[in-house]
PDB file as gemmi writes it, atoms N, CA and C in Angstrom:
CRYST1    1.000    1.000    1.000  90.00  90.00  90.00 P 1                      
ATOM      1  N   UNK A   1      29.956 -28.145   7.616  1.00  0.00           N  
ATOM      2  CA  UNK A   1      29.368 -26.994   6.977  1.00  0.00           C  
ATOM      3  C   UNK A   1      28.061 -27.422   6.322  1.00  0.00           C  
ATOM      4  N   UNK A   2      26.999 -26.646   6.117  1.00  0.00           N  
ATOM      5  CA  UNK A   2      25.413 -26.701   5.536  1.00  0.00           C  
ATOM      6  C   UNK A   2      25.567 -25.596   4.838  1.00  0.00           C  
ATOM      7  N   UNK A   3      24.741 -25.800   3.664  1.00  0.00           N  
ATOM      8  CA  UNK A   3      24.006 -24.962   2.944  1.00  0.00           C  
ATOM      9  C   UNK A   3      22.860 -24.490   3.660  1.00  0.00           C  
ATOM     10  N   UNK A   4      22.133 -22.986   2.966  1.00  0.00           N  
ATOM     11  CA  UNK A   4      21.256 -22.602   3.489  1.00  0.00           C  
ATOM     12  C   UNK A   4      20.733 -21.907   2.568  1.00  0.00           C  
ATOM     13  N   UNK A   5      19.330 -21.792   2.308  1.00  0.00           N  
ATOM     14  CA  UNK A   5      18.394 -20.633   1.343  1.00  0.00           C  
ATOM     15  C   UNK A   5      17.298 -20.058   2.250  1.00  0.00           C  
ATOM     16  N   UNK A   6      17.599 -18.990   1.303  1.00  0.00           N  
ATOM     17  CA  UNK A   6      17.042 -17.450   2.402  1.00  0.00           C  
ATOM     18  C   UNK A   6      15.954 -18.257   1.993  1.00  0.00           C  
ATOM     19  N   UNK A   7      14.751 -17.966   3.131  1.00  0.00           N  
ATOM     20  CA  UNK A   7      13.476 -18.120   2.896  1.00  0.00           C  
ATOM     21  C   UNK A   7      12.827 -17.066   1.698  1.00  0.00           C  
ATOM     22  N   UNK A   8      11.243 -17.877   1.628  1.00  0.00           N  
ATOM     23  CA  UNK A   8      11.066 -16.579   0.563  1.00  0.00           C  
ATOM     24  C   UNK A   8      10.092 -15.556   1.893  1.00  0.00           C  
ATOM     25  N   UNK A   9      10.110 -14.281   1.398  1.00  0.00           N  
ATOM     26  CA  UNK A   9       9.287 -13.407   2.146  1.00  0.00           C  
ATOM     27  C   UNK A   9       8.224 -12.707   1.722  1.00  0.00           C  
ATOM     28  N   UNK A  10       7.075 -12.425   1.683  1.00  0.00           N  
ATOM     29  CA  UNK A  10       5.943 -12.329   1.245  1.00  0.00           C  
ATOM     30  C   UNK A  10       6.013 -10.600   1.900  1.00  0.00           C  
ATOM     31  N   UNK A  11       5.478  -9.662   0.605  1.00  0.00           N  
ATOM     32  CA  UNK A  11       5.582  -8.505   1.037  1.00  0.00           C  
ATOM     33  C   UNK A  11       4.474  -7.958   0.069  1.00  0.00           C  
ATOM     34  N   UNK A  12       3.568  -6.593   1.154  1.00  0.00           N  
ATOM     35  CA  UNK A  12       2.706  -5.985   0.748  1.00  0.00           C  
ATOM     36  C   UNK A  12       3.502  -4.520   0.145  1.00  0.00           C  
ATOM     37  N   UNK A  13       2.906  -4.209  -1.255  1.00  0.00           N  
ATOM     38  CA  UNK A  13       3.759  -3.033  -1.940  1.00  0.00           C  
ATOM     39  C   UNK A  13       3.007  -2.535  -3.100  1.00  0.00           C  
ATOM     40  N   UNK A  14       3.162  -1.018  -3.410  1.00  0.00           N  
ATOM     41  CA  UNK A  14       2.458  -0.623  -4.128  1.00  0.00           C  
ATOM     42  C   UNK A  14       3.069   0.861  -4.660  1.00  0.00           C  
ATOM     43  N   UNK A  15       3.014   0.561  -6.016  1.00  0.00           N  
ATOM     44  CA  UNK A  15       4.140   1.695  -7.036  1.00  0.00           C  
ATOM     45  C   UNK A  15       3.464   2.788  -6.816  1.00  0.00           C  
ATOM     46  N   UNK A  16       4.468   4.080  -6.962  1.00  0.00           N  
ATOM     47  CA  UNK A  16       4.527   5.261  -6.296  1.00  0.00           C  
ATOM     48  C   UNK A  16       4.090   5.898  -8.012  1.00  0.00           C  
ATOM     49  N   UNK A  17       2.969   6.073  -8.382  1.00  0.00           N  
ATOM     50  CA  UNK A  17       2.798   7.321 -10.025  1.00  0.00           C  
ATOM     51  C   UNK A  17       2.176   8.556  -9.534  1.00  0.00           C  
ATOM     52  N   UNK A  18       2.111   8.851 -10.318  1.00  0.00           N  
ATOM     53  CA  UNK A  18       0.918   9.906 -10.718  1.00  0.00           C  
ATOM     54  C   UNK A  18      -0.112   9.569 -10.481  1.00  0.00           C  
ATOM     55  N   UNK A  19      -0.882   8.133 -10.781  1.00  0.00           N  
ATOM     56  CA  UNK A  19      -2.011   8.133 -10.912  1.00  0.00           C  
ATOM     57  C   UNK A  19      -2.605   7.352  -9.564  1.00  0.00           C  
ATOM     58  N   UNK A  20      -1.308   6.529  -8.697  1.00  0.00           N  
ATOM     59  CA  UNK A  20      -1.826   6.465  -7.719  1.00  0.00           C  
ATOM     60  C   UNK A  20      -1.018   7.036  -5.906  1.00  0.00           C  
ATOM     61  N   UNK A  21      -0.366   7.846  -6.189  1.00  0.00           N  
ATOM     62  CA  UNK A  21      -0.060   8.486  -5.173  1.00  0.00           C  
ATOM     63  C   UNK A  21      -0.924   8.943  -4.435  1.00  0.00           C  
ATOM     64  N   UNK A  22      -2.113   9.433  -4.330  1.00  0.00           N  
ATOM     65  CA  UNK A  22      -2.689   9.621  -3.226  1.00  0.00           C  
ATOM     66  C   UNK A  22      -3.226   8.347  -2.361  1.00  0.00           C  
ATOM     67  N   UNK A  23      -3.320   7.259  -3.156  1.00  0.00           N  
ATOM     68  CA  UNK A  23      -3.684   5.936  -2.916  1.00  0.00           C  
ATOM     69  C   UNK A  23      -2.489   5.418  -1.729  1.00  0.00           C  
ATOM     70  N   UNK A  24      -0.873   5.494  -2.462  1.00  0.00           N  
ATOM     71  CA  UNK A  24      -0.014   5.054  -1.420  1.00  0.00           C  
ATOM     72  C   UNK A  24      -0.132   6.162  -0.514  1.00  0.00           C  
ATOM     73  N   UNK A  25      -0.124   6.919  -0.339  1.00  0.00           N  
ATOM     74  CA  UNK A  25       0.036   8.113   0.577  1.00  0.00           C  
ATOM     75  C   UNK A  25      -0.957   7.563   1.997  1.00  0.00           C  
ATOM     76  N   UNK A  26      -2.467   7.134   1.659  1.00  0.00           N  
ATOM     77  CA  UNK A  26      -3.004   7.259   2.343  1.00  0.00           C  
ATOM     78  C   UNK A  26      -3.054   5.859   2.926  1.00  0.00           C  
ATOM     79  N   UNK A  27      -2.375   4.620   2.241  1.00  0.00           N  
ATOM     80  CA  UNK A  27      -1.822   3.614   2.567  1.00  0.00           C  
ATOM     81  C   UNK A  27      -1.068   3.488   3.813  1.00  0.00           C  
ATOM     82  N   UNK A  28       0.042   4.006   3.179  1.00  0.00           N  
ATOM     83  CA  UNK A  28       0.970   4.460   4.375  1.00  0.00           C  
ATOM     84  C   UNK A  28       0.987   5.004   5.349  1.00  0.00           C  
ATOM     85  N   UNK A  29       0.092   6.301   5.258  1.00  0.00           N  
ATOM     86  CA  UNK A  29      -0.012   6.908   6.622  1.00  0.00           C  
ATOM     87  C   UNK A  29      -0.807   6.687   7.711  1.00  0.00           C  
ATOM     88  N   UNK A  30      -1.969   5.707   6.497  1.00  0.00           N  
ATOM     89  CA  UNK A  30      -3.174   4.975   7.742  1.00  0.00           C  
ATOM     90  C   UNK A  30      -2.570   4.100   8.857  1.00  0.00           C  
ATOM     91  N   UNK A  31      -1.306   3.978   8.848  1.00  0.00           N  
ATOM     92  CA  UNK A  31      -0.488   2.569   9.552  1.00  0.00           C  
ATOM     93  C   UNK A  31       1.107   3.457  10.330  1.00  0.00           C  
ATOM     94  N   UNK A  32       1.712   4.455   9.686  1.00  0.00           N  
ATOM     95  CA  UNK A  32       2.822   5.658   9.698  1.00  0.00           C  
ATOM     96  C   UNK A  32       2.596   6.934  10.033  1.00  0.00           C  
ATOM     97  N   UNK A  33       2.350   7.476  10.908  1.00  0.00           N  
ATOM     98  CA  UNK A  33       1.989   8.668  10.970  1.00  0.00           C  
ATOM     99  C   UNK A  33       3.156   9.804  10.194  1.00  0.00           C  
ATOM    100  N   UNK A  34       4.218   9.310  10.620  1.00  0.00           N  
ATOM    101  CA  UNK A  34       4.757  10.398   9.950  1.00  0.00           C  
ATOM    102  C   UNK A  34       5.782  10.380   8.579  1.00  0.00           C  
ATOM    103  N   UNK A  35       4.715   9.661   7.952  1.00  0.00           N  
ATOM    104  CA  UNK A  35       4.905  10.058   6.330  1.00  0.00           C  
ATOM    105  C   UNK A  35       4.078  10.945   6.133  1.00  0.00           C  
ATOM    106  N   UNK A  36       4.861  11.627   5.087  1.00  0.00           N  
ATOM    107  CA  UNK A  36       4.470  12.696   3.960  1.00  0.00           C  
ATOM    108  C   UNK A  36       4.966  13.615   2.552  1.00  0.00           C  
ATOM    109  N   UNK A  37       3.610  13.727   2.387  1.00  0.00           N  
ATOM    110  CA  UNK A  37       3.933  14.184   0.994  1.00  0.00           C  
ATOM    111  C   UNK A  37       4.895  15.362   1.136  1.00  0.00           C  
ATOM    112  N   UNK A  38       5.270  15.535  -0.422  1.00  0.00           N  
ATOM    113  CA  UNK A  38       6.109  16.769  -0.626  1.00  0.00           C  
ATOM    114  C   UNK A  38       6.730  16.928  -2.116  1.00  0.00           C  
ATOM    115  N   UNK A  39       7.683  17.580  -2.249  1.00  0.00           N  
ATOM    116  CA  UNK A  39       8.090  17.366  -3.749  1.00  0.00           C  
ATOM    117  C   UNK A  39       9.218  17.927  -3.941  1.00  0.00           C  
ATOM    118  N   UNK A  40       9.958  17.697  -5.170  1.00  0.00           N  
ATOM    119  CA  UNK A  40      11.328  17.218  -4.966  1.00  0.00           C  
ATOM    120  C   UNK A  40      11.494  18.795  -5.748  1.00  0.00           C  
ATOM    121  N   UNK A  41      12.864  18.864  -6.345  1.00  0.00           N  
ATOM    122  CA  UNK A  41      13.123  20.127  -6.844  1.00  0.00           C  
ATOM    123  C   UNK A  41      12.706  20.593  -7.846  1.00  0.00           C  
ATOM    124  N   UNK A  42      12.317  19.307  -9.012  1.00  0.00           N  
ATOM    125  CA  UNK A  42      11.906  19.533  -9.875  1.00  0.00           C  
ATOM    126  C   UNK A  42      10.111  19.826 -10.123  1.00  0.00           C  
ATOM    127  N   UNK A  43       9.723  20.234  -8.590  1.00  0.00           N  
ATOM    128  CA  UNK A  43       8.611  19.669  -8.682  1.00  0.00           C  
ATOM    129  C   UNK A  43       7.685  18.732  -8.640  1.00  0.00           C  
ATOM    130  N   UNK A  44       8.403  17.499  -8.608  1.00  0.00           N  
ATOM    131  CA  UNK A  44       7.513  15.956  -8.795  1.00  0.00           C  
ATOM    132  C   UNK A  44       7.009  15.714  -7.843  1.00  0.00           C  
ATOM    133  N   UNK A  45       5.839  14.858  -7.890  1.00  0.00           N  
ATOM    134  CA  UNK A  45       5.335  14.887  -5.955  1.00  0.00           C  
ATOM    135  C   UNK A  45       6.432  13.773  -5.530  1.00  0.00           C  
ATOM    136  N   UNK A  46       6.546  13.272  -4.472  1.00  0.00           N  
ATOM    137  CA  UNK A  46       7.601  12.336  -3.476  1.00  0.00           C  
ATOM    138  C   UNK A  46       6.931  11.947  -2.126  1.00  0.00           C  
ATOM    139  N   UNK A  47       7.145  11.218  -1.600  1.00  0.00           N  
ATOM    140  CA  UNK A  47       6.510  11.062  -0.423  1.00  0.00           C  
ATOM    141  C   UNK A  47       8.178  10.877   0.552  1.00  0.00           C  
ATOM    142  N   UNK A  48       8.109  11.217   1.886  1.00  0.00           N  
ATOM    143  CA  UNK A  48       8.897  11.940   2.783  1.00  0.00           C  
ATOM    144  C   UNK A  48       9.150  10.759   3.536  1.00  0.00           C  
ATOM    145  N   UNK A  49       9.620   9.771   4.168  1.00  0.00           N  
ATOM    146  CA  UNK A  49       9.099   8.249   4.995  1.00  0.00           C  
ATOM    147  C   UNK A  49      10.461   8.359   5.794  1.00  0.00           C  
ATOM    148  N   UNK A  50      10.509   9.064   7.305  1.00  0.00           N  
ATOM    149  CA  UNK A  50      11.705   9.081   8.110  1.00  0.00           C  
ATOM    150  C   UNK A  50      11.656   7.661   8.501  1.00  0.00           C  
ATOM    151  N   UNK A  51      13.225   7.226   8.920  1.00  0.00           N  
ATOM    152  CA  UNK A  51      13.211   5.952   9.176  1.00  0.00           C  
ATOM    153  C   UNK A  51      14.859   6.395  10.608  1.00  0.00           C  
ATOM    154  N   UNK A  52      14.881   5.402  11.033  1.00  0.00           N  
ATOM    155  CA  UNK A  52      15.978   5.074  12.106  1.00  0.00           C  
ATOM    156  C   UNK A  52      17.268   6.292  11.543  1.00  0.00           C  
ATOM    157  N   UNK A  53      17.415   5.587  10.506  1.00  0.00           N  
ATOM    158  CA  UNK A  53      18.761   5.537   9.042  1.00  0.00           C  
ATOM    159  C   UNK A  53      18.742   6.872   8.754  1.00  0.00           C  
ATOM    160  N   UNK A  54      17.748   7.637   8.957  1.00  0.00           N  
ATOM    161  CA  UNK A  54      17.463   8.795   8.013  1.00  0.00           C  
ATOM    162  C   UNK A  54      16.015   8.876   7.401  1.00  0.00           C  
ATOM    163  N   UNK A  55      15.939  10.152   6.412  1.00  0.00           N  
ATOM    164  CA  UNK A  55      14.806  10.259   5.399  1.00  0.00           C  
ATOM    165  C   UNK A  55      15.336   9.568   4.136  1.00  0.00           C  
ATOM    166  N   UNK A  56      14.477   8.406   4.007  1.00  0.00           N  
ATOM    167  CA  UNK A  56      14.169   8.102   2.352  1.00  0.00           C  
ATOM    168  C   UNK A  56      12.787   8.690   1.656  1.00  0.00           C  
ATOM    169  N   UNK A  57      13.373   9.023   0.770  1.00  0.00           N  
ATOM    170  CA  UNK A  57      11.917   9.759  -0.502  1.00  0.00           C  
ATOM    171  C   UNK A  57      11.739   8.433  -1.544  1.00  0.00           C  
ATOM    172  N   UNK A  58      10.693   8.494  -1.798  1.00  0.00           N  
ATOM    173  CA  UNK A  58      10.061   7.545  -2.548  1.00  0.00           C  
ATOM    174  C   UNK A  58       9.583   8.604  -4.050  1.00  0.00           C  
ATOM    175  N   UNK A  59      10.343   8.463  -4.660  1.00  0.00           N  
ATOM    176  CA  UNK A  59      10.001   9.139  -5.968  1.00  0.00           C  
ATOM    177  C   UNK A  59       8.954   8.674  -7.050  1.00  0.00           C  
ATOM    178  N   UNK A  60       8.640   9.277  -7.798  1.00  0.00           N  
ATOM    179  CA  UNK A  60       7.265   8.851  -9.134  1.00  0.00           C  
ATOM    180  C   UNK A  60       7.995   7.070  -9.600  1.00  0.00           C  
ATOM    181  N   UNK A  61       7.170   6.666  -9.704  1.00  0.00           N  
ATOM    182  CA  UNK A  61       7.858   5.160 -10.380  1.00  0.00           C  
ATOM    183  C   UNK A  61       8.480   4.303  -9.346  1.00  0.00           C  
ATOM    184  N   UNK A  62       8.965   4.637  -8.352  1.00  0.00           N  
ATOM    185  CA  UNK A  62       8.943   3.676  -6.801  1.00  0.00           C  
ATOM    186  C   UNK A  62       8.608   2.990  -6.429  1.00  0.00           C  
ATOM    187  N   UNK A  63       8.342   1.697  -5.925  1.00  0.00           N  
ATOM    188  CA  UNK A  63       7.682   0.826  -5.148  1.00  0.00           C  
ATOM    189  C   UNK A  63       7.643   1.055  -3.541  1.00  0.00           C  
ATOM    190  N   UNK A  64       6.346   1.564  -3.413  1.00  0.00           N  
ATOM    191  CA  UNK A  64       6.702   1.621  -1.593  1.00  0.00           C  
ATOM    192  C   UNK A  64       6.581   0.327  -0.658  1.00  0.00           C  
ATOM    193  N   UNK A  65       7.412  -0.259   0.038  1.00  0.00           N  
ATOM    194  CA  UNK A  65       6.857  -1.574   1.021  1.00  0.00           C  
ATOM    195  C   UNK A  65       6.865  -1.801   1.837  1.00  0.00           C  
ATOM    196  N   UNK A  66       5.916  -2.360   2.496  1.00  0.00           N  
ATOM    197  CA  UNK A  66       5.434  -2.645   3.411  1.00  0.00           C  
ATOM    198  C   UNK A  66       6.329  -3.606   4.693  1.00  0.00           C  
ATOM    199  N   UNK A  67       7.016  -2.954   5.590  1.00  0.00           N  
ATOM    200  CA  UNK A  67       8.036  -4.129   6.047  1.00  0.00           C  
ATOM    201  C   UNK A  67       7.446  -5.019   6.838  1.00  0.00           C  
ATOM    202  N   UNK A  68       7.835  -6.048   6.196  1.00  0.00           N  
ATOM    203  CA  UNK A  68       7.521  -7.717   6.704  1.00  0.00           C  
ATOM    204  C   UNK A  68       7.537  -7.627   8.332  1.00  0.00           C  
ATOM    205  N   UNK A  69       8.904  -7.388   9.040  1.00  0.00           N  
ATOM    206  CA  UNK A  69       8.871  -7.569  10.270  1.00  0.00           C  
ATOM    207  C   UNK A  69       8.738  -5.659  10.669  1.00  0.00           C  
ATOM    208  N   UNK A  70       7.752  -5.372  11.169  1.00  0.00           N  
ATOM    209  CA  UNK A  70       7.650  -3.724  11.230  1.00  0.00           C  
ATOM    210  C   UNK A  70       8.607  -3.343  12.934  1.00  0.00           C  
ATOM    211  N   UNK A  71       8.891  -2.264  12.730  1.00  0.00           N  
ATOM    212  CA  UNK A  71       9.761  -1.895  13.988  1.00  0.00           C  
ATOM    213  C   UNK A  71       8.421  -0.673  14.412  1.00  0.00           C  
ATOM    214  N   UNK A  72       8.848   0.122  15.430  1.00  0.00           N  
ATOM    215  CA  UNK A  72       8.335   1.508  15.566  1.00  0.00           C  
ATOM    216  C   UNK A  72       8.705   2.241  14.268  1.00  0.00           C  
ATOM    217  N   UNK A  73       9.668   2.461  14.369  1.00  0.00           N  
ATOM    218  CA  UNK A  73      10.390   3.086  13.378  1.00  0.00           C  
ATOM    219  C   UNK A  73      10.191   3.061  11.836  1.00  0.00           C  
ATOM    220  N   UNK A  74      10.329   1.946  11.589  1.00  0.00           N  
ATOM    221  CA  UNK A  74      10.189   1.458  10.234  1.00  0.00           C  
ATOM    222  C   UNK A  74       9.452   0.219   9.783  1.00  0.00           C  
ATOM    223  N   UNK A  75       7.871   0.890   9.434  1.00  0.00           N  
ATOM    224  CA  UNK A  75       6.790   0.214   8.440  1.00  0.00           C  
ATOM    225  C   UNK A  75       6.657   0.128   7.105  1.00  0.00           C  
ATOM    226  N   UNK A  76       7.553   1.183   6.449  1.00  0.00           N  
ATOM    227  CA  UNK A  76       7.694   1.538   4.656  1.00  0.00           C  
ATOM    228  C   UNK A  76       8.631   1.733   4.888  1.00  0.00           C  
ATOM    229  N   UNK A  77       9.285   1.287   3.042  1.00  0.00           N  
ATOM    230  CA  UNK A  77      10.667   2.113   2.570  1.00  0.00           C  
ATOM    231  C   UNK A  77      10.657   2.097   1.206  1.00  0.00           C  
ATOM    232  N   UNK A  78      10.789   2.684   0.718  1.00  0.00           N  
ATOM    233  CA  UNK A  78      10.961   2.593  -0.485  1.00  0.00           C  
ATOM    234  C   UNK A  78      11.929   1.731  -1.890  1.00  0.00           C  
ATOM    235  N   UNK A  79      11.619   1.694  -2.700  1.00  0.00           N  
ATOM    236  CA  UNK A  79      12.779   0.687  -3.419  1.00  0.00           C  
ATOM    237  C   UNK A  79      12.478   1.033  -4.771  1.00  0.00           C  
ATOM    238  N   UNK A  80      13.723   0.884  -5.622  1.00  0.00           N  
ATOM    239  CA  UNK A  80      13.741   1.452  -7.227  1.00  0.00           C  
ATOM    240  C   UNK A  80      12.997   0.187  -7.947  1.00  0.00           C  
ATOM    241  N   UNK A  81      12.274   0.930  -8.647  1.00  0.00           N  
ATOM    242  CA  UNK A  81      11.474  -0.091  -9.744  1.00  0.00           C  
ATOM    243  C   UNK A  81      12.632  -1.491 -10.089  1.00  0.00           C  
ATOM    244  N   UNK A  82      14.179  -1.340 -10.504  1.00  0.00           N  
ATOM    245  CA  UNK A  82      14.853  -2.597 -11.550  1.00  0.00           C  
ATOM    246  C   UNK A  82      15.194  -2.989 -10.065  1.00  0.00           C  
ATOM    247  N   UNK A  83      15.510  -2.741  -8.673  1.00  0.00           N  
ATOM    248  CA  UNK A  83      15.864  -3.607  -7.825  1.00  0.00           C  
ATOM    249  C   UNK A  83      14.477  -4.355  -7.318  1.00  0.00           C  
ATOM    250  N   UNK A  84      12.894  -3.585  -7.493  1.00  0.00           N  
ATOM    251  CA  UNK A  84      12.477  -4.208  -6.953  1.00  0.00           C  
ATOM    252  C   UNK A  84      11.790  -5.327  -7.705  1.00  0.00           C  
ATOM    253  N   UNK A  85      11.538  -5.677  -9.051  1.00  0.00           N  
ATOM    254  CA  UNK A  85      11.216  -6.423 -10.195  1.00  0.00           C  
ATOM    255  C   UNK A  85      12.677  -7.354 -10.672  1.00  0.00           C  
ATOM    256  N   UNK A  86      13.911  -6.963  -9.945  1.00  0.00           N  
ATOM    257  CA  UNK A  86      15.030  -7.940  -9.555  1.00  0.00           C  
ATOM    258  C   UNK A  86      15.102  -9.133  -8.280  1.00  0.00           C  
ATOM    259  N   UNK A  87      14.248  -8.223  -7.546  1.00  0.00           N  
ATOM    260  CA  UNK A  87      13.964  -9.086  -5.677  1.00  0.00           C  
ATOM    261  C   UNK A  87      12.769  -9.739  -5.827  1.00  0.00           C  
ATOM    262  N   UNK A  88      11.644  -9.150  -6.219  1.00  0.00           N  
ATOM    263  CA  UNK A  88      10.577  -9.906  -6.316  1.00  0.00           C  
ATOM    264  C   UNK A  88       9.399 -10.514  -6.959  1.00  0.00           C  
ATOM    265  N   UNK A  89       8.735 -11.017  -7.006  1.00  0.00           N  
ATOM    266  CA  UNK A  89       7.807 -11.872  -8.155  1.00  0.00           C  
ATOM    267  C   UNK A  89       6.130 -12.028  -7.674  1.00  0.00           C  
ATOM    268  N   UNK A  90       5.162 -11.515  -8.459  1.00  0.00           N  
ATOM    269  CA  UNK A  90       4.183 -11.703  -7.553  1.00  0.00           C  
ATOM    270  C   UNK A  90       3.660 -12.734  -7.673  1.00  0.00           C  
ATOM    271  N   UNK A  91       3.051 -13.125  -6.430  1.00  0.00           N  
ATOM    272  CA  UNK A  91       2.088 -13.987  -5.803  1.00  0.00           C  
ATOM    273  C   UNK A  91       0.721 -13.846  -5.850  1.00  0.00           C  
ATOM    274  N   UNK A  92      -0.129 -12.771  -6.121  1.00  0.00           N  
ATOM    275  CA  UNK A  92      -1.304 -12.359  -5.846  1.00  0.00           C  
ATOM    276  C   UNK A  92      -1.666 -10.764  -5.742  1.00  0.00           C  
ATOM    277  N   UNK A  93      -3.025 -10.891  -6.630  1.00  0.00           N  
ATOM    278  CA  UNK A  93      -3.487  -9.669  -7.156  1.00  0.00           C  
ATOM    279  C   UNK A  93      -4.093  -8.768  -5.914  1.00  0.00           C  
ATOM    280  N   UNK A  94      -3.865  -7.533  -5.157  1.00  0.00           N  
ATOM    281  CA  UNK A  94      -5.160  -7.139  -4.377  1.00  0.00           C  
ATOM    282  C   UNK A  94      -6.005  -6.775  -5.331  1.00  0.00           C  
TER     283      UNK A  94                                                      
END                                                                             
C-alpha cells in the first residue's frame, strides 16, 4: 500500500456581487455561450450556468470557476463563498 496527495490545482475564479456581476457575466460567456443572467425570486440578480448535472445558479456572494479540465459541457460552476475559502488559497492577483 502507498500514500498519495491530491495534487494542488490552480484555478481561475471570480466572486459573483453586485458590484461585479456584469464583469463575471461577461467572463463567462466570452468562453460559455449559454450562460445567463436572470434573477431569483427575491429578485437578486443570479447567473443561470447549465451543466451535464443540471442548472446551477450562482447567487450574489458566489465564487464562479473556471474548470481546470473544461468539458463541452462544463467550463463554470459555481461554489459557496465558506466551501470555496475552505478549498482554496490564493496564489496570485489578476
Amino acid at each position: 500500500m502507498a500514500k498519495w496527495r491530491k495534487k494542488p490545482v490552480v484555478v481561475e475564479a471570480m466572486q459573483f456581487t453586485n458590484e461585479t456581476k456584469n464583469r463575471v457575466y461577461y467572463w463567462c460567456s466570452s468562453q460559455q455561450m449559454n450562460i445567463y443572467p436572470s434573477f431569483d425570486d427575491n429578485n437578486n440578480p443570479i447567473l443561470k450556468i447549465p451543466t451535464l448535472d443540471g442548472e446551477m445558479i450562482a447567487s450574489i456572494g458566489d465564487y464562479v470557476i473556471k474548470e481546470p479540465y473544461p468539458t463541452d459541457w462544463r467550463k463554470f460552476y459555481p461554489c459557496k463563498p465558506d466551501i470555496f475559502h475552505a478549498t482554496y488559497e490564493k496564489v496570485e492577483e489578476a
